[in-house]
C-alpha positions as CSV (number, residue, x, y, z in Angstrom):
1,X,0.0,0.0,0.0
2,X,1.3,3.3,-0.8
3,X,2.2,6.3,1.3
4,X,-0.5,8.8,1.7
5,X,0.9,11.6,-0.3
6,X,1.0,13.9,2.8
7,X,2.6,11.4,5.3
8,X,6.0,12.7,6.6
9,X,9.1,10.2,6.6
10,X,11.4,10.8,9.6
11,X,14.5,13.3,8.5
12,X,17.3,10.9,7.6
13,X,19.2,11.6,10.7
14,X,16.6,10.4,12.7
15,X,16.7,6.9,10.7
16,X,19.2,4.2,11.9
17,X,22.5,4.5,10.4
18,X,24.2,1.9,9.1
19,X,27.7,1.3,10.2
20,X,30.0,-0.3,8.2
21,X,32.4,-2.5,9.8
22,X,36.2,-0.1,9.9
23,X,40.2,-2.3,9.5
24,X,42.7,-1.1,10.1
25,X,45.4,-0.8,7.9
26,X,49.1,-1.8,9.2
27,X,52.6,-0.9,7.9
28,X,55.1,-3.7,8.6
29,X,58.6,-2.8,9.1
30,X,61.1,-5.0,6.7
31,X,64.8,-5.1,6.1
32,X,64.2,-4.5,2.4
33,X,63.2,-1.5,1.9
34,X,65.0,2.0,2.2
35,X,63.0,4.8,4.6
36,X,62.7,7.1,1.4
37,X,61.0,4.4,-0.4
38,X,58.8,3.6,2.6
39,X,57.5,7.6,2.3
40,X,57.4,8.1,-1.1
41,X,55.0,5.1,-1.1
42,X,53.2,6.3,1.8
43,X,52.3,10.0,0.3
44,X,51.5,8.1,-3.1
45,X,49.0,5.7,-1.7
46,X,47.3,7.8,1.4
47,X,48.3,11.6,0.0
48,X,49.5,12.0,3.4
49,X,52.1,15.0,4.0
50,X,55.6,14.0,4.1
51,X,55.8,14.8,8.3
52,X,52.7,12.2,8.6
53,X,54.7,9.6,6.3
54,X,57.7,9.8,8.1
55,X,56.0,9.6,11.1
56,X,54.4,6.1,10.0
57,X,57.4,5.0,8.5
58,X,59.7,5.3,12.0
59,X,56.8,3.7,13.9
60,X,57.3,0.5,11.9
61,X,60.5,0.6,12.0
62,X,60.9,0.9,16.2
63,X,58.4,-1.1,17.0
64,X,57.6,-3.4,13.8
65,X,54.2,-2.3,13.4
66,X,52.6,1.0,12.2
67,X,48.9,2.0,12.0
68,X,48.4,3.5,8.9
69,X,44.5,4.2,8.9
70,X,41.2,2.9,9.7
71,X,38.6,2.7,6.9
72,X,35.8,1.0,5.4
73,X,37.3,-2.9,4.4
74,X,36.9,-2.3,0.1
75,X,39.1,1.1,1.0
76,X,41.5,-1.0,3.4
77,X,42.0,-3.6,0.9
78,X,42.6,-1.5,-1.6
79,X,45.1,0.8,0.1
80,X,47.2,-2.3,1.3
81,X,47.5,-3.8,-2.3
82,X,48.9,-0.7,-3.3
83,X,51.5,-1.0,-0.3
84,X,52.4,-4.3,-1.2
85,X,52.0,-3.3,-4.7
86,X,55.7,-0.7,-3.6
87,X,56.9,-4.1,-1.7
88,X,56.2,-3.2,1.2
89,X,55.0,-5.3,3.8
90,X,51.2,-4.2,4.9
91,X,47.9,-6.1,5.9
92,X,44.4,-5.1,7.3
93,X,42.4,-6.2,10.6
94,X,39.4,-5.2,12.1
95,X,39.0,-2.0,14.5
């Protein structure tokens, strides 16, 4: 049955969102790669500014492991095959 043509929906921000499930994407550090590399990859794939890059890259390095972002998991896959894409070591995991 249709809607009476003066029936009111609720405004959308009223309506239950749908959240879609965030991962994380990580930056391993390897033995491989050189630090400039690991930037210039960075600011390629994310568009980050070189500070933020560099600031990923020396997290990896010191403690193995960087967070690089946390997005939707099509976005999160995508960014990490373009990582490994530069050879680097990256993967995803859920928030």
């Amino acid at each position: 049955m249709a809607a009476h043509p003066l029936t009111k929906t609720a405004p959308v921000a009223d309506r239950e969102k749908i959240v879609m499930p965030r991962f994380k994407v990580l930056l391993h550090n390897d033995d491989v790669n050189s630090m400039e590399h690991v930037v210039m990859s960075l600011r390629k794939v994310f568009r980050f500014d070189e500070q933020e890059c560099v600031r990923i890259m020396i997290e990896a390095h010191n403690n193995g492991l960087a967070l690089c972002i946390v997005e939707p998991l099509e976005q999160a896959e995508h960014h990490r095959d373009q990582l490994l894409s530069f050879s680097l070591v990256a993967s995803i995991e859920p928030e």
